[in-house]
N, C-alpha and C positions, 0 to 999 in steps of 0.2 A: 215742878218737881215730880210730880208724880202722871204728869203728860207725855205720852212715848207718841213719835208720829211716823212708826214702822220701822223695818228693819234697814241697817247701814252695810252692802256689800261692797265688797272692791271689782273692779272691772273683770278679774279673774273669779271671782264666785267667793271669796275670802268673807266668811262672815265677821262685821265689825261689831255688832251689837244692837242693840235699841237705841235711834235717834233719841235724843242725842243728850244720853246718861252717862255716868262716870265710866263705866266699862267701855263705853266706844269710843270715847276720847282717848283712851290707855291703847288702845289696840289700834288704834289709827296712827297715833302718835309714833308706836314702834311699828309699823307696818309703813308710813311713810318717808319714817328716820332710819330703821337697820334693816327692814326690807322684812321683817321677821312675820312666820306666819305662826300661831299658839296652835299645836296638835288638835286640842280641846278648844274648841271657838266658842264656846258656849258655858254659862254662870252665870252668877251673880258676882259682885266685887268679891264679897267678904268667901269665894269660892276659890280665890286667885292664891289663898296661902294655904297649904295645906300641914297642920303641925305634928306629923307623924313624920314630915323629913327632916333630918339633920340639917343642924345651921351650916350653909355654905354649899349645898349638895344641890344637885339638880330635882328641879320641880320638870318631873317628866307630862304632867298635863299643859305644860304653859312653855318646856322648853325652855327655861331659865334657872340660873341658880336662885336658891330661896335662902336669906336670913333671918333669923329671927329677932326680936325689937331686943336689945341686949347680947349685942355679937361681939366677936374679935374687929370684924370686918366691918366698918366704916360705910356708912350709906354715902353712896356718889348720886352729882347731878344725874340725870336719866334711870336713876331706878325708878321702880313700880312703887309705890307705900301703897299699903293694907290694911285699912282700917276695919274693926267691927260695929263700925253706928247701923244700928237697924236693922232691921231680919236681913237687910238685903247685905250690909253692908256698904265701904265704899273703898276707891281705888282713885289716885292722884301722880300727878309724876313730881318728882324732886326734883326743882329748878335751882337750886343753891344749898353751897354746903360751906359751913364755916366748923370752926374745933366747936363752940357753944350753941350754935342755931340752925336749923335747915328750914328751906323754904318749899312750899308745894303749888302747884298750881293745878290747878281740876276744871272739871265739867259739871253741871247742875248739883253744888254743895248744900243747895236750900234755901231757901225765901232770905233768911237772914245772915247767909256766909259770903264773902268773897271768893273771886275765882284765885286767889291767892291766900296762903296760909302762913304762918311760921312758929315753928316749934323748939322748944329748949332740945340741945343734943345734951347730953351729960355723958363725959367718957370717966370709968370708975373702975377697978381693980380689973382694969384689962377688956373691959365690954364699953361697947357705943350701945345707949339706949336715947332712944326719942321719948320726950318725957309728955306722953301721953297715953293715957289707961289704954283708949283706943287702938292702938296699934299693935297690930300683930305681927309685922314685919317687912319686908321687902324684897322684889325681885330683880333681878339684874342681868341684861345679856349676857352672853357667854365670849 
């Protein structure tokens, strides 16, 4: 978990991250699924949400729309979630989405997690929220 064995580029100079931590998994994952390159290649996870944008508006460091955990708008398969565990945070992709549960699947979650997750979705007076303290919300291609 806390083992980094150098930096991950793409063939074109696209910085991916630190081998091979949450953040490179996410940025590989959409760099070799929508081709997408993030303006800002560089943070930490918990860098990826920023909560001074508006729910559903673009996240101009990341080049994606940003939700926030309690939105209108429904987390889909392939969004980003945004967790805040740790100074550093962490970052996982959404692999399932049901009306009551979503699933995650990640990269080095720690000694004692799986590379897969699942969490309660609760939809309530009009907001989807993922019912965990941790989460501060999601991103989403455009």
């Amino acid at each position: 978990m806390s083992h980094v064995s150098g930096r991950n580029l793409t063939k074109d100079g696209y910085n991916l991250g630190q081998k091979y931590q949450c953040v490179e998994f996410i940025k590989r994952y959409y760099y070799e699924r929508f081709k997408h390159k993030m303006p800002d290649s560089y943070g930490h996870a918990k860098d990826f949400f920023d909560a001074s944008i508006a729910d559903g508006h673009i996240n101009p460091k990341r080049n994606l729309l940003q939700f926030h955990n309690s939105s209108p708008t429904q987390p889909k398969v392939d969004d980003i979630i945004v967790f805040s565990w740790s100074q550093y945070g962490h970052v996982a992709i959404i692999s399932k989405v049901s009306n009551n549960e979503i699933e995650i699947v990640q990269q080095n979650p720690g000694p004692n997690s799986s590379s897969r997750a699942t969490y309660p979705l609760i939809y309530k007076d009009g907001l989807w929220k993922i019912d965990n303290f941790r989460v501060l919300g999601y991103l989403r291609k455009i």
